[in-house]
C-alpha positions in Angstrom: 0.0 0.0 0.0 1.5 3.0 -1.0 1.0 6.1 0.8 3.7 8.6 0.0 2.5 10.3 -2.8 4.2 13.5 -1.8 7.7 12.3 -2.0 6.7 10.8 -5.8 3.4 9.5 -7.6 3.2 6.6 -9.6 3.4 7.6 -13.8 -0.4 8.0 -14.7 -0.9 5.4 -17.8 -1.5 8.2 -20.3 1.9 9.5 -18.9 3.4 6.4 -19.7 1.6 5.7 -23.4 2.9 9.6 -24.3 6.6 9.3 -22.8 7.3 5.3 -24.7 5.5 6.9 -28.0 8.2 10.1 -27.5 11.1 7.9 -27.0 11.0 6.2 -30.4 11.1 10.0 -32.4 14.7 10.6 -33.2 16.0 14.6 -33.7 17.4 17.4 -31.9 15.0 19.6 -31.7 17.3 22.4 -32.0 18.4 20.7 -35.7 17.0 22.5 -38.5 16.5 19.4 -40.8 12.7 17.6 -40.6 13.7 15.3 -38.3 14.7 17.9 -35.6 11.6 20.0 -36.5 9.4 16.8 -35.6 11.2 17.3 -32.1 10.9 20.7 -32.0 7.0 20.3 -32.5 6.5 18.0 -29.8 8.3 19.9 -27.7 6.1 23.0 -28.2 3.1 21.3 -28.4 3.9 20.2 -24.9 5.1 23.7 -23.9 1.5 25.0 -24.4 0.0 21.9 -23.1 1.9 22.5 -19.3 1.3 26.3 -19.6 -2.5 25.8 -20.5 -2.8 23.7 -17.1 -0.3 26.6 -15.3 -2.9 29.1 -16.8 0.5 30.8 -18.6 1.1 31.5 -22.0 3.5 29.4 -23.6 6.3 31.5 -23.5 6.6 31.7 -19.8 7.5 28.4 -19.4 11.1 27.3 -19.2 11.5 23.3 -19.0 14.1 22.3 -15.9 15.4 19.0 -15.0 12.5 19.0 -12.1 11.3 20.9 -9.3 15.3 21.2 -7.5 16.4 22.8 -10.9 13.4 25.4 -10.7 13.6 26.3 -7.6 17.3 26.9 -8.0 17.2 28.8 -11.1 14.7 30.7 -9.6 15.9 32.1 -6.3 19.7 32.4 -8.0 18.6 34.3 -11.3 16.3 36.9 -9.6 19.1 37.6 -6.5 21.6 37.8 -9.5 19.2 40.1 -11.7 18.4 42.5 -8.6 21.7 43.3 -7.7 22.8 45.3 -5.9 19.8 44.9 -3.6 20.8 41.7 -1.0 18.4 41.0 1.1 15.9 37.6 0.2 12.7 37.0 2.2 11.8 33.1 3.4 11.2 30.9 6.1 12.8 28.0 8.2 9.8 26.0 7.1 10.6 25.9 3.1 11.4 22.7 1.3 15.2 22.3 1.5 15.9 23.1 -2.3 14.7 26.1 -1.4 16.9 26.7 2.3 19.9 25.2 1.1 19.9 27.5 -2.0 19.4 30.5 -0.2 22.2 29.2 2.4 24.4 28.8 -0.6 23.3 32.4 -2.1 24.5 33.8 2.0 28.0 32.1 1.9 29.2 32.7 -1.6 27.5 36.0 -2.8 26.6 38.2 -0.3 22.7 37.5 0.5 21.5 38.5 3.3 18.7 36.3 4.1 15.6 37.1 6.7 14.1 34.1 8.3 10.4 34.8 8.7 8.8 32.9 11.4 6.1 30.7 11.0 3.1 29.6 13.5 2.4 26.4 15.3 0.7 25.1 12.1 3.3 26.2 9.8 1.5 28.9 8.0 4.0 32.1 7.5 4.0 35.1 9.7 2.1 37.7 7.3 2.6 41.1 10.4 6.7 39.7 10.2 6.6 39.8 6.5 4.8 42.9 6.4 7.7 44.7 8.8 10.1 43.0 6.8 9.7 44.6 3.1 12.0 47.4 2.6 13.8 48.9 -1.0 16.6 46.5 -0.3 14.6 43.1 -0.5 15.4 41.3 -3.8 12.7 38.7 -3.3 10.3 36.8 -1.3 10.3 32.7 -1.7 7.3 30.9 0.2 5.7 27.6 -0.5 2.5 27.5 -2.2 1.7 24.4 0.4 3.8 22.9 3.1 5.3 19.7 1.5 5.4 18.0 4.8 2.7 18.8 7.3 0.1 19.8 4.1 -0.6 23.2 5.5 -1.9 25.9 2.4 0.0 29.2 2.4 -1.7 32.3 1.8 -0.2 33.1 -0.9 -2.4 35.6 -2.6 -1.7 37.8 0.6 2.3 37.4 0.4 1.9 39.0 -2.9 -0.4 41.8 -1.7 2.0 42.2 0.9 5.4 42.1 -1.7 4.2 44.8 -3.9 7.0 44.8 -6.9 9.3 42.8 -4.9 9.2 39.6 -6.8 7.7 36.5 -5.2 8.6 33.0 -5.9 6.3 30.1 -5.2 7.1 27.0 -4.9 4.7 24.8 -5.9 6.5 21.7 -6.4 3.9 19.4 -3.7 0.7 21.9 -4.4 0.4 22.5 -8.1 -2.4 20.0 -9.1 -4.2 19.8 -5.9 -4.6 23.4 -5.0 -4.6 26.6 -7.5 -1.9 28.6 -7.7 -2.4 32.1 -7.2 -1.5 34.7 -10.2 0.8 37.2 -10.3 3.8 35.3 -8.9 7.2 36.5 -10.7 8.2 32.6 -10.6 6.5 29.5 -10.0 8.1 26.3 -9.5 6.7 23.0 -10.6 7.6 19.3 -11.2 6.3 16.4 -13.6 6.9 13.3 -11.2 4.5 14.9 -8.0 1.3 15.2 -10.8 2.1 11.9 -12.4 4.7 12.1 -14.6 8.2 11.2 -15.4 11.2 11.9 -12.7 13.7 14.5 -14.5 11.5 17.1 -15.5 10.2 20.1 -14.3 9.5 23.9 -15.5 10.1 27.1 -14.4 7.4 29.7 -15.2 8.0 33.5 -15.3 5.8 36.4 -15.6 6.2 37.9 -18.5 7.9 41.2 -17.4 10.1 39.4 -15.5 13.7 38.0 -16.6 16.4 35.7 -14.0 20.1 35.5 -15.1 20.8 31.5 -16.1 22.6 28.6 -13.8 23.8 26.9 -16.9 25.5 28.4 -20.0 25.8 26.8 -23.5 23.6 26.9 -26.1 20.7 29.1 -25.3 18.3 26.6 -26.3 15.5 28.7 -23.7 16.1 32.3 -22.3 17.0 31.3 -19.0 18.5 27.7 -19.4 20.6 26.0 -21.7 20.8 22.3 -22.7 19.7 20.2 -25.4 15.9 19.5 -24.3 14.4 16.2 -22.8 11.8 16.2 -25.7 10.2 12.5 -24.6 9.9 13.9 -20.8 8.4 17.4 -21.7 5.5 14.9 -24.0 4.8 12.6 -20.5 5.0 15.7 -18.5 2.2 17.5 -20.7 0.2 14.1 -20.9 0.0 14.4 -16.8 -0.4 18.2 -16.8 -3.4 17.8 -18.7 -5.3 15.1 -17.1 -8.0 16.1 -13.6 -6.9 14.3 -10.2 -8.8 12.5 -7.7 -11.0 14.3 -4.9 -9.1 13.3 -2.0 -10.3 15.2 0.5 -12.7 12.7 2.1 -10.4 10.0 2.0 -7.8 11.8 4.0 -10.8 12.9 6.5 -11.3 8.9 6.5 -7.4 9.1 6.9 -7.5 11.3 9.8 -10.2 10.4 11.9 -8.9 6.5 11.7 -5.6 7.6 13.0 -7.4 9.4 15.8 -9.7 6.5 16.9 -6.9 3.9 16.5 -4.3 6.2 18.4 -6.0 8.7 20.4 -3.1 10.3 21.4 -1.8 11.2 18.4 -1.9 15.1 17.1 -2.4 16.0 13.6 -0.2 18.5 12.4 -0.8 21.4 9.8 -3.8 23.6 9.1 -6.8 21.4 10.0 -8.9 23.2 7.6 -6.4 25.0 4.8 -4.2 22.0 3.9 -3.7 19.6 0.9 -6.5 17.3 0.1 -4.2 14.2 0.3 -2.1 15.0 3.3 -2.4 13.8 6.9 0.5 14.7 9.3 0.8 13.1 12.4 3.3 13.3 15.7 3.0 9.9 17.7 4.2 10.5 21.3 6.9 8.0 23.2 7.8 7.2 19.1 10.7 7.1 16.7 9.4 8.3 13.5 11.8 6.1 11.8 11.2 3.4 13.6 7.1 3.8 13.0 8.1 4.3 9.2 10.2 0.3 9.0 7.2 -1.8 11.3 4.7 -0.2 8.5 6.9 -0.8 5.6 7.6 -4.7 7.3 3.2 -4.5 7.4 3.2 -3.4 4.0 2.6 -0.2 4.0 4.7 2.6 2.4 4.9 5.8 4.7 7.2 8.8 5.3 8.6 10.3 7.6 9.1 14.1 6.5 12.8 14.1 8.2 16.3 13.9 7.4 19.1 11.1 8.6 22.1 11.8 8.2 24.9 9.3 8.8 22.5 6.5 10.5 21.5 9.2 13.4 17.6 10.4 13.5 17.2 14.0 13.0 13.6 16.0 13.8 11.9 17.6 10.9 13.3 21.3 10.2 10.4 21.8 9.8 8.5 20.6 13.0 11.3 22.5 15.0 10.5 25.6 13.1 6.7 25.4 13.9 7.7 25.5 17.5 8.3 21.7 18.3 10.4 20.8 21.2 12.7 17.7 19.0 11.7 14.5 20.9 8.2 15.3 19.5 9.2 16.5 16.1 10.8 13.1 16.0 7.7 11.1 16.1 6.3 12.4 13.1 5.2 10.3 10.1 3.2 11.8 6.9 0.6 9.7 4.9 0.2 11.1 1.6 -2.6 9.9 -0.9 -2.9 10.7 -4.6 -4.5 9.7 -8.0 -5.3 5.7 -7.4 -5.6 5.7 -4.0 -8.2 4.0 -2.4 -10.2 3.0 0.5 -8.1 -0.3 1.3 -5.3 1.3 1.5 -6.2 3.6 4.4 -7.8 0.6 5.7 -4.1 -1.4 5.4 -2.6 1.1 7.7 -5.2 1.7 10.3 -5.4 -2.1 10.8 -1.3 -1.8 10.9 -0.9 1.4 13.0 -2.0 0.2 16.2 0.4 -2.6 16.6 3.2 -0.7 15.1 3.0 2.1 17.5 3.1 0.1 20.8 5.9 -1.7 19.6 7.8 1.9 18.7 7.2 2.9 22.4 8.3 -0.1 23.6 11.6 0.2 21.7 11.8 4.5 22.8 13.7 7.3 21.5 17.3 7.3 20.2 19.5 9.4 22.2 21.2 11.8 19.7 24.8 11.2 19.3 27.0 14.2 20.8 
């Protein structure tokens, strides 16, 4: 049973049909002989097909190796572009494409970054936002939804709040199952969290707005060189294009199970404004880790939303940032549903849950090494 849709969704079958039919076309599509202008079609047929689902014009959309490559080319090309101003806008609770870019961006040019708290349900600080802005900021980054504990930003109030600074949204876990505010000066997304292939992503810019390029060589797009993934950008147009599940009741079915089986347990994340397939939980007395192996030994695929590093359990960055003390932030686990799933497999892990729990507080914490 497979609930960690959030980390990566299985290839919808259209998806698949689209990206094998792809593979067998031969051509650069840069080449100016027929076969590369077969390419080149495809590849701007699937151009407009991603932007018409982005609600973009075809031109806005730059195609990226996936949502890391966005998000980087994004945050990077607008500091770059809006030199000499230094400072950046985010928060500790950001996907770590997004931190460890903007950690980068501090050591090794100059960027002065301002960490915006969030609240105990991981929604950004709009009043410390708000006292942040000054004539220095280059941009504002914030998620479009919290890609662990499923809370919605509000994002549509970050960009009242930004005026002509420029905001970038990533919407890498939300695109698909929540709309995407306009106006944004750069919007993340990737293929293989809607249903499509790993490898590809796009970048898409308002159209008064420009971002110096990571790579050089070519200038096969504006902002990104590269010779194109032509079979990838089809698949990822295939899954653009198709409607997703309603999953909202079957997380409620989710959630409530996970509070009658373990009543102890405490959802995390905007009860109300969160992602229809997301339910977040902290189990006390439990090592998330080892909550995640007794499911996966059960038969159910889960996550834990947490880094390890070296063997030794770290809590969720961003759990700690929401105000968790770490022993708690260390029992967390996130079930994620998407497109497929179904009733049984809720059912799987509600029957498993119980029994994996006790024997997690049985077995305790790990003390951190020091």
């Amino acid at each position: 049973m497979y609930l960690d849709h959030a980390a990566t969704t299985p290839m919808r079958a259209e998806a698949v049909a689209a990206y094998t039919a792809a593979l067998t076309t031969v051509g650069n599509p840069s080449s100016i002989h027929s076969h590369g202008q077969e390419a080149r079609r495809m590849l701007e047929e699937a151009r407009e097909q991603v932007a018409a689902a982005l609600g973009v014009d075809a031109i806005q959309v730059t195609f990226t190796s996936g949502g890391t490559e966005s998000i980087n080319l994004a945050l990077k090309g607008l500091f770059w572009q809006r030199a000499p101003r230094r400072r950046i806008l985010s928060t500790r609770a950001e996907h770590h494409a997004t931190i460890d870019a903007l950690e980068w961006l501090q050591r090794h040019e100059g960027a002065v970054v301002d960490w915006i708290p969030v609240d105990d349900l991981g929604r950004i600080d709009l009043a410390a936002l708000e006292a942040a802005m000054g004539d220095d900021v280059a941009l504002v980054t914030t998620l479009l939804a919290n890609n662990e504990v499923g809370t919605v930003q509000p994002v549509a109030e970050v960009l009242r709040i930004a005026g002509d600074v420029p905001v970038h949204v990533d919407a890498v876990g939300g695109w698909g199952n929540v709309p995407v505010p306009p106006g944004a000066a750069a919007v993340s997304v990737s293929a293989h969290k809607i249903g499509g292939p790993v490898g590809v992503g796009a970048l898409v810019l308002r159209r008064d707005v420009t971002v110096m390029p990571l790579i050089h060589g070519g200038s096969q797009q504006p902002s990104r060189s590269g010779t194109l993934d032509v079979a990838g950008a089809v698949a990822f147009a295939a899954a653009a294009a198709l409607p997703h599940d309603d999953l909202a009741p079957l997380r409620d079915r989710l959630i409530d199970g996970v509070r009658r089986t373990v009543p102890d347990a405490v959802l995390r994340g905007d009860p109300v404004h969160r992602l229809p397939g997301n339910a977040h939980f902290t189990f006390p007395g439990c090592e998330g880790d080892s909550l995640l192996f007794l499911l996966d030994a059960a038969g159910v695929s889960v996550s834990t939303g947490s880094a390890c590093q070296a063997g030794v359990p770290e809590a969720s960055h961003v759990l700690l940032a929401m105000g968790l003390d770490e022993p708690t932030a260390r029992g967390a686990l996130r079930f994620t549903l998407g497109d497929g799933s179904a009733a049984a497999d809720v059912d799987a892990l509600l029957a498993a849950l119980p029994a994996a729990v006790a024997s997690a507080r049985r077995a305790g914490l790990v003390t951190p090494a020091r």
